[in-house]
C-alpha positions as a Markdown table, in Angstrom:
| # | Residue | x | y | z |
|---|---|---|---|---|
| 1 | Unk | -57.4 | 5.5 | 1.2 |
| 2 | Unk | -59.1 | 2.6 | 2.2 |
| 3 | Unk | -57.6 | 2.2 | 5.4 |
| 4 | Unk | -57.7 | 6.1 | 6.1 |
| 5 | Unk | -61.4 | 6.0 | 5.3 |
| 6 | Unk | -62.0 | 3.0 | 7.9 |
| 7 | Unk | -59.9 | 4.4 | 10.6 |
| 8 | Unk | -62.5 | 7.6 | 10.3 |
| 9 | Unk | -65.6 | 5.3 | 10.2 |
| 10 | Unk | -64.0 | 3.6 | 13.5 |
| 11 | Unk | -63.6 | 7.0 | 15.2 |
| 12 | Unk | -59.8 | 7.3 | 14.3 |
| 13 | Unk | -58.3 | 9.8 | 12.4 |
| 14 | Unk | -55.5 | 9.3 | 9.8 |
| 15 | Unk | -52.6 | 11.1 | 8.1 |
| 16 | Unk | -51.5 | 9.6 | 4.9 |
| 17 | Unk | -47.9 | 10.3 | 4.8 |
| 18 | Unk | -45.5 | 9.9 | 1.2 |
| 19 | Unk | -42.8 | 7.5 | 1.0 |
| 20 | Unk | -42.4 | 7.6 | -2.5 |
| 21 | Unk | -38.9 | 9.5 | -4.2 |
| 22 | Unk | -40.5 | 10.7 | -7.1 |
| 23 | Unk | -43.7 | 11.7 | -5.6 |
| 24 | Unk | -41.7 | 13.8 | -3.0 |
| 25 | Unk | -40.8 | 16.9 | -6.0 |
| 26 | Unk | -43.5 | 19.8 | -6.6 |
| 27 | Unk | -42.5 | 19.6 | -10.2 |
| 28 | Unk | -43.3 | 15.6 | -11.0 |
| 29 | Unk | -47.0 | 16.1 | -10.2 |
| 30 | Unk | -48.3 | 13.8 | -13.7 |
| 31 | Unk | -45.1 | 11.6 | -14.0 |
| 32 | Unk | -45.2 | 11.0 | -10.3 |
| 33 | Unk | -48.8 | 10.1 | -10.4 |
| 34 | Unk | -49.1 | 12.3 | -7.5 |
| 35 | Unk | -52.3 | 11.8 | -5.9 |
| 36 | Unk | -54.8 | 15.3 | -6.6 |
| 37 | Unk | -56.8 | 16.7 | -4.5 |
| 38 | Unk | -60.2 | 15.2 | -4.9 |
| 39 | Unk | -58.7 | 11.7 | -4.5 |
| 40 | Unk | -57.5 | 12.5 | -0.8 |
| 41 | Unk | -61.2 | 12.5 | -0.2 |
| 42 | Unk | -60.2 | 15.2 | 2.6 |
| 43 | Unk | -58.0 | 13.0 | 4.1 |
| 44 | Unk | -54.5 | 15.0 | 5.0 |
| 45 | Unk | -51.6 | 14.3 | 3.0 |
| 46 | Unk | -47.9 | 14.9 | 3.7 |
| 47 | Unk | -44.7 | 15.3 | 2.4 |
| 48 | Unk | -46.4 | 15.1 | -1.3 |
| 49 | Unk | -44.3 | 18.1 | -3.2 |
| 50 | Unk | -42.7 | 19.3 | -0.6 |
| 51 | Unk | -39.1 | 19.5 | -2.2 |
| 52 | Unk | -38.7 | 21.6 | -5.4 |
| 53 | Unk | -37.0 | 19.6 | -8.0 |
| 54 | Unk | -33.8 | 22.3 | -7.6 |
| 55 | Unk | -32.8 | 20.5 | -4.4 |
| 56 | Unk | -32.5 | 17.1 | -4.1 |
| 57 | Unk | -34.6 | 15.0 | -1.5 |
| 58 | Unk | -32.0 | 12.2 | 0.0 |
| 59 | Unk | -33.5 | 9.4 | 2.3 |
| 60 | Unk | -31.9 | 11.1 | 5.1 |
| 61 | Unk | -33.3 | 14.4 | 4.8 |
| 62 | Unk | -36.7 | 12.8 | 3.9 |
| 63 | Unk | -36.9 | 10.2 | 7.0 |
| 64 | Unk | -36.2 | 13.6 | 9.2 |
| 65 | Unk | -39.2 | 15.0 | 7.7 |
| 66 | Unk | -41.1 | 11.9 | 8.2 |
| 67 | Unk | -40.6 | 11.7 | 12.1 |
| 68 | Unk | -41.8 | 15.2 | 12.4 |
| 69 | Unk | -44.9 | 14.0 | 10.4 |
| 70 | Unk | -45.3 | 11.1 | 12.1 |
| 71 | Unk | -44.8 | 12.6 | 15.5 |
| 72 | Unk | -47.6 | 14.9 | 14.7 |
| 73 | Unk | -49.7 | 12.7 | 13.6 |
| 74 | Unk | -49.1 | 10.5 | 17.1 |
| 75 | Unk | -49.4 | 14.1 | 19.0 |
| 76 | Unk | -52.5 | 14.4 | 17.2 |
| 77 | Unk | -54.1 | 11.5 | 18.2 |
| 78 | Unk | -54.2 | 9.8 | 14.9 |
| 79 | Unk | -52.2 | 7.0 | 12.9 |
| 80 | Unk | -49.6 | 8.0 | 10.3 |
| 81 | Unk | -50.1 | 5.6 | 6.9 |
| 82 | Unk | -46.6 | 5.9 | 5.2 |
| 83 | Unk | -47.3 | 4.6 | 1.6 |
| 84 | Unk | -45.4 | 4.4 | -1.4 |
| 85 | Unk | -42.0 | 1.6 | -2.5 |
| 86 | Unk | -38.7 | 3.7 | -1.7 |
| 87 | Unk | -36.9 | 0.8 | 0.3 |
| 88 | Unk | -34.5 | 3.1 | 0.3 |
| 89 | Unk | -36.4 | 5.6 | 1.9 |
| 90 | Unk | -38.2 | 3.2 | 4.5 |
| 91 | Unk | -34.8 | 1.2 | 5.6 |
| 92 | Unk | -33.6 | 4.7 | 6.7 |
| 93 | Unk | -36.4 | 5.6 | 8.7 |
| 94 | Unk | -37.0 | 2.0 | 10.5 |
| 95 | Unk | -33.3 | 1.0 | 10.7 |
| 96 | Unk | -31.3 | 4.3 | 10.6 |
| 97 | Unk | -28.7 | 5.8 | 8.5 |
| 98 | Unk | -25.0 | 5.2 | 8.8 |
| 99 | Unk | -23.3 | 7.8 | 9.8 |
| 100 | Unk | -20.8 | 8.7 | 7.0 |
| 101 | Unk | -18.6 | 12.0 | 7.1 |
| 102 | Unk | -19.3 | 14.3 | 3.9 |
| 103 | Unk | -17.5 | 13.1 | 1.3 |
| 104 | Unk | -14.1 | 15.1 | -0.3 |
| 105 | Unk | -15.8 | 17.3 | -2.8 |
| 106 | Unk | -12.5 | 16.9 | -4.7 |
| 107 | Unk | -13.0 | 12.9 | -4.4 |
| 108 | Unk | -16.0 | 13.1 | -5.5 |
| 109 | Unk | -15.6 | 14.9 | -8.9 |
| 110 | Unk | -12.6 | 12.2 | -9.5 |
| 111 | Unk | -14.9 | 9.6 | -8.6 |
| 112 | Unk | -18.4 | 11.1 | -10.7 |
| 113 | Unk | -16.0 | 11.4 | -13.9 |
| 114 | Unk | -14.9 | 8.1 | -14.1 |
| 115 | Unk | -17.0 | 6.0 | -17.0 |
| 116 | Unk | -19.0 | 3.6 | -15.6 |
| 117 | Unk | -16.6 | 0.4 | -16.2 |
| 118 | Unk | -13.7 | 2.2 | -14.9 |
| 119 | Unk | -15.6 | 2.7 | -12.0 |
| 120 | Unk | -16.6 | -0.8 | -11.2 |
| 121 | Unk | -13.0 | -2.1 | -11.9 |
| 122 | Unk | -11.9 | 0.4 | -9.4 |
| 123 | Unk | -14.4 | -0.8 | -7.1 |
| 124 | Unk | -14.1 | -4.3 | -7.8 |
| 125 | Unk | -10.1 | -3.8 | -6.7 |
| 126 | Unk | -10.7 | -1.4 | -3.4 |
| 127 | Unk | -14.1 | -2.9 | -2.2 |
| 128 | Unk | -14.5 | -6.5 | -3.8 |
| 129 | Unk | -17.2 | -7.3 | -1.2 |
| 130 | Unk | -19.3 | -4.3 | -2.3 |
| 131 | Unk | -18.5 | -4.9 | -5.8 |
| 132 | Unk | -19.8 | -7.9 | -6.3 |
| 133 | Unk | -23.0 | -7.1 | -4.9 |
| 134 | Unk | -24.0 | -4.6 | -7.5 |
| 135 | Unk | -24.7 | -4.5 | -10.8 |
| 136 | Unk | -21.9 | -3.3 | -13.5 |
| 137 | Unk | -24.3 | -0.6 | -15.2 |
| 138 | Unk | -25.4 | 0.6 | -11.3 |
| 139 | Unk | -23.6 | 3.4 | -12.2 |
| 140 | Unk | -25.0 | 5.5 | -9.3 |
| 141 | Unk | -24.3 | 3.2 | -6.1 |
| 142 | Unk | -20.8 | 1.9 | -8.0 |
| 143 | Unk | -19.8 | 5.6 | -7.5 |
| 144 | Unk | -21.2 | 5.9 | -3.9 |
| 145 | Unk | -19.5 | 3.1 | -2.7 |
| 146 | Unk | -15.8 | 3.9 | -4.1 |
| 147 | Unk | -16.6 | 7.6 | -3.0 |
| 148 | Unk | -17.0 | 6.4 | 0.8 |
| 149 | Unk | -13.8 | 3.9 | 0.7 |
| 150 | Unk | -12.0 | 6.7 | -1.1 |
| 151 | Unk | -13.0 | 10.0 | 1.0 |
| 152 | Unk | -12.9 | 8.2 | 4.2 |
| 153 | Unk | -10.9 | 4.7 | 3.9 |
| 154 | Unk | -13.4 | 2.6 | 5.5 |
| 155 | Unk | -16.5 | 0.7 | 3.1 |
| 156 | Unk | -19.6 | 1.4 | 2.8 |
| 157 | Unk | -20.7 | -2.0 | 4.7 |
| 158 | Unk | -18.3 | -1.0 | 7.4 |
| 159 | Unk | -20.0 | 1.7 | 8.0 |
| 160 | Unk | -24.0 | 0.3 | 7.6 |
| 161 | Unk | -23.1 | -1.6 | 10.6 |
| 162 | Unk | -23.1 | 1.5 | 12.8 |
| 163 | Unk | -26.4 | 2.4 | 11.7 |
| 164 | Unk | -28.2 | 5.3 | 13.9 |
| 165 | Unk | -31.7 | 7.4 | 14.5 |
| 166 | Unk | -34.0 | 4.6 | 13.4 |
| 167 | Unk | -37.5 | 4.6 | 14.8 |
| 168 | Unk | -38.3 | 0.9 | 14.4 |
| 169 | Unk | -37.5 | -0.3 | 17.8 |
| 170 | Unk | -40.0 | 2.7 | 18.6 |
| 171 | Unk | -43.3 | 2.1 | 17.1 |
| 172 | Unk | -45.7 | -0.3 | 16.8 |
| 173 | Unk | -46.1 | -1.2 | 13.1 |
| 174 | Unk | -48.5 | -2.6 | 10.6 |
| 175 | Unk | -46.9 | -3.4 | 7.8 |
| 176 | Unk | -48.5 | -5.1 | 4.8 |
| 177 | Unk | -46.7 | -5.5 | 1.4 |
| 178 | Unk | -48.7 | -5.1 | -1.8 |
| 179 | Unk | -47.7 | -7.8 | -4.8 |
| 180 | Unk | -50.2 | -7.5 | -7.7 |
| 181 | Unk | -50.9 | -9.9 | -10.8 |
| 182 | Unk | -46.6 | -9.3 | -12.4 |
| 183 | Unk | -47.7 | -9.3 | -15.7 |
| 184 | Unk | -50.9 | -7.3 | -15.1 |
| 185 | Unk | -49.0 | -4.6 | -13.6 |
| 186 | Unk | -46.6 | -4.4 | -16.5 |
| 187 | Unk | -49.5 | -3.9 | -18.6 |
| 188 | Unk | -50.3 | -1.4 | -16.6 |
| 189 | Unk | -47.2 | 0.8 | -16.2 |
| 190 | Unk | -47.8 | 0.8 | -20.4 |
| 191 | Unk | -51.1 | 2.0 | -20.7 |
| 192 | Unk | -50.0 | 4.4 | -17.4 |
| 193 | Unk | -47.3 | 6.0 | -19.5 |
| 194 | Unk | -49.2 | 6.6 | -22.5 |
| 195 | Unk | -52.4 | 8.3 | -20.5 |
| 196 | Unk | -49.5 | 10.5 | -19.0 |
| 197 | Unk | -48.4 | 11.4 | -22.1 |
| 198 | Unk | -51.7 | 13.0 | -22.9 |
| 199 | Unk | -52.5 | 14.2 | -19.7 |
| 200 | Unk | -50.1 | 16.2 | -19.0 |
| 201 | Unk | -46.8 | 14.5 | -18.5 |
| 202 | Unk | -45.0 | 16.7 | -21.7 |
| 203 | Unk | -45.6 | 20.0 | -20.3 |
| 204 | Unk | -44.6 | 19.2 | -16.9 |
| 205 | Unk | -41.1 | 18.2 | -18.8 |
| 206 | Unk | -41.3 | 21.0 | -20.9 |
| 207 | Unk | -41.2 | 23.4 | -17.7 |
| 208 | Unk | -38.4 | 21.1 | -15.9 |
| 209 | Unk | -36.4 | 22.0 | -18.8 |
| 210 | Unk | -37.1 | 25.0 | -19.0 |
| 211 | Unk | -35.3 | 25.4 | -15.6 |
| 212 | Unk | -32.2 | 24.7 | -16.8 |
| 213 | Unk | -31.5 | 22.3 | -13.6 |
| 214 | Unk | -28.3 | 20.2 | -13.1 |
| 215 | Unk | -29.0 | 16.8 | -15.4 |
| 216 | Unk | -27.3 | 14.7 | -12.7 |
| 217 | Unk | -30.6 | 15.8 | -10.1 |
| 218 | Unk | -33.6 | 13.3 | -9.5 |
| 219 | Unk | -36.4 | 15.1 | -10.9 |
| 220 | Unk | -34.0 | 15.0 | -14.0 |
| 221 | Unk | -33.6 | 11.6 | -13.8 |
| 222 | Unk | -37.0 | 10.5 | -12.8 |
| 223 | Unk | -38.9 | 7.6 | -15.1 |
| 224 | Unk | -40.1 | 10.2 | -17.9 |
| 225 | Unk | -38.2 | 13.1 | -17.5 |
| 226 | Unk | -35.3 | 12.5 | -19.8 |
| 227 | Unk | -37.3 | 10.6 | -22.5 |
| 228 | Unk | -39.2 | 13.1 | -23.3 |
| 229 | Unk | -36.4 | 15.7 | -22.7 |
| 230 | Unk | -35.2 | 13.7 | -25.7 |
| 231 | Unk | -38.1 | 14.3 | -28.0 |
| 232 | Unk | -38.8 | 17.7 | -26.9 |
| 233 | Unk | -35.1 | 19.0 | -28.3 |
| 234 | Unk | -35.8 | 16.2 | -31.6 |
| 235 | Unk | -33.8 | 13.8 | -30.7 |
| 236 | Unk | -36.1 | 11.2 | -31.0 |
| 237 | Unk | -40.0 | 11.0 | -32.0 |
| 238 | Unk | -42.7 | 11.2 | -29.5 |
| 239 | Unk | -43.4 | 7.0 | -30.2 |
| 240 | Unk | -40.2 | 6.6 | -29.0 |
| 241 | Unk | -39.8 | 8.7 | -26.2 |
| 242 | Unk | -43.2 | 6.7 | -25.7 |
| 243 | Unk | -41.7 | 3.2 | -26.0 |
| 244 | Unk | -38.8 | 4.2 | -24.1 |
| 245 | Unk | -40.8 | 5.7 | -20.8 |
| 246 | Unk | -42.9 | 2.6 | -21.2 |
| 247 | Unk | -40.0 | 0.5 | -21.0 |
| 248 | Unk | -38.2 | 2.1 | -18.0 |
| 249 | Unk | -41.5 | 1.6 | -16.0 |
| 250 | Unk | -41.9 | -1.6 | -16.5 |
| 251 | Unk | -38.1 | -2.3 | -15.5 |
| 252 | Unk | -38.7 | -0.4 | -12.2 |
| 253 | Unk | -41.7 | -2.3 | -11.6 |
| 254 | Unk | -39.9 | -5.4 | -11.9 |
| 255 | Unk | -37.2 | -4.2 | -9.4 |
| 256 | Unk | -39.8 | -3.5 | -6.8 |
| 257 | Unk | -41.2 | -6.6 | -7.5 |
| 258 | Unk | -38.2 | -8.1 | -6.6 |
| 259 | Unk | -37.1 | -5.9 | -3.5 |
| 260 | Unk | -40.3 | -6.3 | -2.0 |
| 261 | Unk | -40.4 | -9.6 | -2.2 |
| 262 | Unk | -36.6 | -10.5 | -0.8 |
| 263 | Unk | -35.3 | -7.3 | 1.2 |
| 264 | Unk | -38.5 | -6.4 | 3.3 |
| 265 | Unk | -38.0 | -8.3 | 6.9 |
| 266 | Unk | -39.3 | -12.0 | 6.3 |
| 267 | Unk | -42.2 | -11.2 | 8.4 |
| 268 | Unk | -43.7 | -8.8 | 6.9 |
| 269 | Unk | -47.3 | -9.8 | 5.3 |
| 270 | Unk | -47.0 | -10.0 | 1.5 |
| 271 | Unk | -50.5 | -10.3 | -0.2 |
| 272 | Unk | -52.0 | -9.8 | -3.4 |
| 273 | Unk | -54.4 | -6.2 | -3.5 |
| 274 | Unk | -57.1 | -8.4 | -4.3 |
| 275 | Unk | -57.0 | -10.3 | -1.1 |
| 276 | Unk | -56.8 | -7.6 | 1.4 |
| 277 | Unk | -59.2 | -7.2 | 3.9 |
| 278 | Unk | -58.8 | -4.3 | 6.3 |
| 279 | Unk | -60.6 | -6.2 | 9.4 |
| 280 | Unk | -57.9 | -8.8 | 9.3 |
| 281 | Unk | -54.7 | -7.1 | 7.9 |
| 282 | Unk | -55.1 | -4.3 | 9.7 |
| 283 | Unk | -57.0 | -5.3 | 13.2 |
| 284 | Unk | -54.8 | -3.8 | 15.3 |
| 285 | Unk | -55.5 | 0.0 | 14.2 |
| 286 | Unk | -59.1 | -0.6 | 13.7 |
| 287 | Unk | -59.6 | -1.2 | 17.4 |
| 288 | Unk | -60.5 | 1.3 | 19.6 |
């Protein structure tokens, strides 16, 4: 907001524009920590809640909303401010996405059933390269990557290399990476858990479940939801669901940490909040 608000005080105007997965869903407004409407100080915000949690938001389908957004915004006369740590999410709109044929609905149930070592071993044996990259409990990309080789009999690396539709190469970009205090921010994400848990954060479960959605969605798997799906039908207490939220923020945190530091392009300006000053990090967009 900082940089929206100087960009107005320069004569510009700004769109802030969500990159975050979890922020994306109407129905994760608390456990999302979706910005309300006060703090966007009037500022216009996209892509916030724009998916219902029913129908899951993939990088692909969000980086085609983003480019109408941020064509909009450049139509409009004014600078799009993606925020928010999806690499996942970002890679696809900057680099593209590869273009991989829909996978065998038939290969795919094989594949999804399979328990999580089985998977790996398969995986390890028809796409060692791939395997070894990933971590044995990553149940979810483990299953992507044998669905690909499976479903269409090339690898999942073969086909990243034929990446397509990115807008990198296409706009000028500002890009500055945020790296707070580690251990402060883990502090954070405990204290953020437990305000959540009073503000809010058990109804908005309480509702998901009420929707009897498919388990295997995001919104059902977001960093919240199925703790305290577990204490809402007793099957553990609320200090628990608690302890366990608390813990599967902090390991999140700790994975950003380490993706932002060693998968953003080398180039990119890493900085500490603290030590931010818009004049200098941002120089080029506060010129007129």
């Amino acid at each position: 907001m900082r940089l929206a608000l100087a960009l107005q005080a320069a004569g510009r105007e700004a769109v802030v524009i969500n990159a975050d997965s979890a922020q994306v869903y109407a129905d994760l407004t608390v456990l999302s920590a979706r910005p309300a409407e006060a703090e966007m100080q009037g500022v216009p915000h996209r892509l916030f809640g724009a998916w219902d949690g029913a129908q899951a938001c993939s990088a692909a389908e969000w980086a085609e909303a983003a480019k109408v957004e941020i064509a909009a915004a450049h139509l409009a006369d004014a600078v799009p401010i993606l925020v928010g740590g999806t690499g996942l999410y970002l890679r696809t709109l900057l680099d593209g996405i590869a273009p991989i044929p829909a996978i065998d609905p038939a290969i795919r149930a094989e594949v999804r059933a399979l328990p999580t070592p089985a998977a790996y071993a398969a995986l390890q044996a028809e796409d060692p390269a791939r395997a070894a990259l990933l971590a044995p409990a990553d149940s979810q990309r483990i299953a992507r990557a044998l669905e690909v080789i499976r479903s269409t009999g090339r690898t999942l690396s073969e086909w990243q290399q034929r990446l397509t539709g990115g807008i990198g190469t296409e706009v000028a970009l500002a890009p500055l990476i945020l790296l707070p205090d580690r251990e402060a921010t883990l502090a954070r994400c405990d204290a953020r858990f437990s305000a959540m848990l009073t503000d809010g954060a058990i109804d908005e479960v309480q509702a998901l479940v009420a929707r009897r959605l498919d388990p295997d969605l995001p919104v059902m798997r977001a960093i919240g939801v199925p703790e305290i799906a577990a204490h809402l039908v007793g099957t553990i207490t609320l200090e628990e669901a608690e302890a366990r939220g608390q813990l599967a923020t902090r390991q999140y945190a700790k994975r950003q940490f380490t993706w932002l530091r060693n998968q953003s392009p080398a180039d990119w300006v890493r900085i500490q909040p603290e030590n931010v000053t818009l004049e200098r990090n941002f120089a080029s967009l506060l010129q007129n």
